[in-house]
C-alpha positions in Angstrom: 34.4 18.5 33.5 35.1 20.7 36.7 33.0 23.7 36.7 34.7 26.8 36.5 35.6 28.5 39.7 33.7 32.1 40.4 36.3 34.8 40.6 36.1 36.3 44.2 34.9 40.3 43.5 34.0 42.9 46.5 30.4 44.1 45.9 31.2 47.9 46.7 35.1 48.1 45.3 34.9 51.2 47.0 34.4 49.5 50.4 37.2 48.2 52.5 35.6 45.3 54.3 34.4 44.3 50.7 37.7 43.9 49.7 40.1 42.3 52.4 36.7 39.5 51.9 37.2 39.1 48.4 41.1 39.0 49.0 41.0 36.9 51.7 38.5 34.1 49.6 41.1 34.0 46.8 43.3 32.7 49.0 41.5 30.5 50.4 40.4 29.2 46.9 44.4 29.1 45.8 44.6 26.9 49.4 42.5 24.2 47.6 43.1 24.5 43.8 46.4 25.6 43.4 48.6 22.5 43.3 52.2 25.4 45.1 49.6 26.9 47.6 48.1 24.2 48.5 51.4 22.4 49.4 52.6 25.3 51.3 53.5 25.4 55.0 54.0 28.2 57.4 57.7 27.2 58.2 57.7 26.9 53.7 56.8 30.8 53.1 58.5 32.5 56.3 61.7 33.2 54.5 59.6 34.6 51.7 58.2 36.6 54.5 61.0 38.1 54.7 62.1 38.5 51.6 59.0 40.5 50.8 59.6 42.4 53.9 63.2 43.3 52.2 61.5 44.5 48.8 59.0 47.0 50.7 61.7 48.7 52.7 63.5 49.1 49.3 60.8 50.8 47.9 60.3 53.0 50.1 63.6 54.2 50.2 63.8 54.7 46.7 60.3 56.6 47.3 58.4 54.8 44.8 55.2 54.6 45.9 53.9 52.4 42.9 56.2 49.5 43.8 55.6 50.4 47.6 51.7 49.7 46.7 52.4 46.3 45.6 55.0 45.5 48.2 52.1 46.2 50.8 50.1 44.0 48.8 52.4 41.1 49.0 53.2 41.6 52.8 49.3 41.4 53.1 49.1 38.2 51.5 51.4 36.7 53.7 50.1 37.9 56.7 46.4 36.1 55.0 48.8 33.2 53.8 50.0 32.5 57.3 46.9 32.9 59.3 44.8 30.9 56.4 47.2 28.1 57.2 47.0 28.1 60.6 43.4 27.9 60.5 43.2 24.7 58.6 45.5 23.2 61.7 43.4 24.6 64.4 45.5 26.8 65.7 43.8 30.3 65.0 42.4 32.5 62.6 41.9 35.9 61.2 39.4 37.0 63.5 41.9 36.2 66.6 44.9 37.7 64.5 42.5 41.3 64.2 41.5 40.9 67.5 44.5 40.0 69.4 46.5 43.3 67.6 43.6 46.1 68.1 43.1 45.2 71.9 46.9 45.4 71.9 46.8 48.7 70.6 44.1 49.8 73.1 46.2 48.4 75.7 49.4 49.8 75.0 47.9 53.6 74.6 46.3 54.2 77.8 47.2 57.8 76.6 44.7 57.7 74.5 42.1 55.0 74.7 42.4 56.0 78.7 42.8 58.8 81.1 46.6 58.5 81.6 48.6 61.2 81.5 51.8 61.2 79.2 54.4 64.4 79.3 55.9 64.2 75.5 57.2 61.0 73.3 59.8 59.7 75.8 57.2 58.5 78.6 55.0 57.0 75.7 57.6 54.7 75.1 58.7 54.1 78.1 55.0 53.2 79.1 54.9 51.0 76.2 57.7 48.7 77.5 56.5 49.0 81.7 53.0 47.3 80.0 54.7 44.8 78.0 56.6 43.7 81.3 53.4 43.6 83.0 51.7 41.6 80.3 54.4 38.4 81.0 57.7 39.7 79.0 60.7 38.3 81.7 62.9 40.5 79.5 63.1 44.0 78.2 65.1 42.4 75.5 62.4 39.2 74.6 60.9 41.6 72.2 64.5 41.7 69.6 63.7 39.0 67.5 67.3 37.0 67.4 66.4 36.8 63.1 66.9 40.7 62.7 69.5 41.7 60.6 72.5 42.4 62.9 73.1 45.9 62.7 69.2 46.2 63.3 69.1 44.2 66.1 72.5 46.0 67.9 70.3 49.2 67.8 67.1 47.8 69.1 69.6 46.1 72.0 71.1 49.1 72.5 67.7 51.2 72.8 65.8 49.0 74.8 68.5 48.8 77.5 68.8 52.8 77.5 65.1 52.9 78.3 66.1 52.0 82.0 69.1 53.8 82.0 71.9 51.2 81.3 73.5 54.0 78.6 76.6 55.9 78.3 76.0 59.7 80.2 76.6 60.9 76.6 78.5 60.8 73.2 81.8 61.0 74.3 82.1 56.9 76.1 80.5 55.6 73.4 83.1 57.5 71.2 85.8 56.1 73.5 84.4 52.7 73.3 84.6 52.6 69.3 88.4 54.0 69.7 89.6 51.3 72.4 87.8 48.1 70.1 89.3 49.7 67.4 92.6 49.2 68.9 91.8 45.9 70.1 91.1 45.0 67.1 94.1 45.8 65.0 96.2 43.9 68.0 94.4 40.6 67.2 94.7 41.2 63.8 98.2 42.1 64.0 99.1 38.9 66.8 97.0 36.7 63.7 94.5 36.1 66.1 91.6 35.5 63.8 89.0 33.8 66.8 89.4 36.7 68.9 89.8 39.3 66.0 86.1 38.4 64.9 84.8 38.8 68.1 86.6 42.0 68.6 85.2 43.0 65.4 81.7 42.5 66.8 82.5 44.4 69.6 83.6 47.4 67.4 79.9 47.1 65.3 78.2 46.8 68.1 80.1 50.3 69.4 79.8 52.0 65.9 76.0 51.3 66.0 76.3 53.5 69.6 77.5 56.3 68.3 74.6 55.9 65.7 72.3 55.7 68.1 72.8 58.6 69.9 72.9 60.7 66.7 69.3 59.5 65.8 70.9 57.3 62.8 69.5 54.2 62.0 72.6 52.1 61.3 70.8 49.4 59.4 69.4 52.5 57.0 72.9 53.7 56.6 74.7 50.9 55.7 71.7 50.1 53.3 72.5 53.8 51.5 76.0 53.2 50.8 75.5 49.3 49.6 73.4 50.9 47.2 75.6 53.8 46.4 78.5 51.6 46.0 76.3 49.4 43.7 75.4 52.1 41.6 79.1 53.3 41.1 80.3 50.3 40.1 77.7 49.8 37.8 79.1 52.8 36.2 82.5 51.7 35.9 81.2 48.3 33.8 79.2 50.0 31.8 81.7 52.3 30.9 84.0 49.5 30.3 81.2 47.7 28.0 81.3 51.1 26.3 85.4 50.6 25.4 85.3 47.2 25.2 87.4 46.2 27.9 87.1 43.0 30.7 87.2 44.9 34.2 90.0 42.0 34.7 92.1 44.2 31.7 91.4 47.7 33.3 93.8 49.0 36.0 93.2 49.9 39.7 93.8 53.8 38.1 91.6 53.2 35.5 88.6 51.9 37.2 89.3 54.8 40.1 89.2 57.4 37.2 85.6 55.8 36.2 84.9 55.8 40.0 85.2 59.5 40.4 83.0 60.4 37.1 80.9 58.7 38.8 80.4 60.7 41.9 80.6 63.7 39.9 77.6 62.6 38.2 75.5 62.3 41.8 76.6 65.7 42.8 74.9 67.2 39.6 
């Protein structure tokens, strides 16, 4: 009979090196015992990467800080998953993964770590992306990954690209764009042009996520807020309907609208 595994435990709980150890030898324990981990792959987990990724940024806008905890946790995990993995192949480790980020860190904050002088935010950033071209990037846009979600990766597009001064003067052309694709639009629409009506629909995204940008919104964030607002309305309206015993198929269009506004009477208080 096998003898029963010793449960990984930091020495000092209290101690943080303790404890990524004692985290990071579960793992590796779960790599050979567990008969899922040890099958795993790091093309296997990445969409769970993501996923994960997802449920963090969800707690923290619903600013629960207990789920947040354990949403960290999991992102950990992966990030030990992953580099676990990539061990076992050769490829690299932990100790390069640590040490590849904090001298990236040093480098990138001169600012700080140095003796160069920075005048406010704006320079820190643009800094940051004059010593990532220096370090090999061809593009200022290599760094937008191509999975980002796509009003995410409009903005980051748009900002990097601003950075060195390809960028409306102000508001006010990036206001004018959204009104001409808008336009454009509803002529392809209108001439049941559905090819070009999709990309024109892109095009009027990609202008709405301007505007956005130069009001400091994250686009992405705002979007997120009213699929979750909507959500929660509608959620109303069934349960409401559960209450009277009626299909949402039986209700009419006035009906469900009446529930609709109770609804957002019920946010305002």
């Amino acid at each position: 009979m096998e003898t029963k595994i010793e449960i990984p435990r930091p020495k000092n709980p209290e101690d943080i090196c303790d404890q990524f150890k004692a985290l990071v030898e579960v793992i590796r324990i779960l790599r050979k015992k567990c008969p899922w981990d040890s099958k795993q792959t790091n093309e296997s987990i990445a969409h769970l990467f993501v996923e994960e990724t997802y449920e963090t940024i969800n707690a923290i806008y619903e600013h629960n800080d207990e789920e947040f905890s354990k949403e960290l946790g999991d992102i950990m995990l992966h990030v030990i998953m992953h580099a676990v993995m990539a061990e076992e192949r050769g490829a690299f480790n932990l100790i390069d993964v640590m040490t590849k980020i904090r001298k990236k860190l040093i480098h990138r904050h001169p600012h700080v770590f140095d003796n160069l002088e920075v005048n406010g935010e704006e320079e820190v950033v643009q800094n940051w992306e004059a010593l990532k071209m220096q370090e090999g990037q061809r593009s200022i846009l290599d760094g937008v990954p191509n999975s980002l979600p796509s009003l995410l990766r409009a903005q980051r597009i748009q900002h990097k690209v601003s950075r060195v001064g390809f960028d409306w003067e102000n508001s006010d052309g990036a206001w004018e764009k959204v009104f001409e694709e808008l336009n454009e639009l509803r002529r392809e629409i209108e001439n049941k042009n559905k090819e070009k009506a999709v990309e024109e629909l892109g095009d009027l995204l990609f202008a709405i996520v301007n505007t956005a940008r130069f009001e400091d919104i994250v686009a992405e964030e705002a979007l997120h807020l009213t699929n979750n607002k909507f959500t929660k309305r509608f959620k109303y309206i069934e349960k409401k309907a559960r209450e009277i015993g009626k299909k949402l198929s039986e209700m009419t269009l006035e009906e469900m609208d009446k529930l609709w506004d109770e609804a957002k009477q019920i946010e305002k208080r």
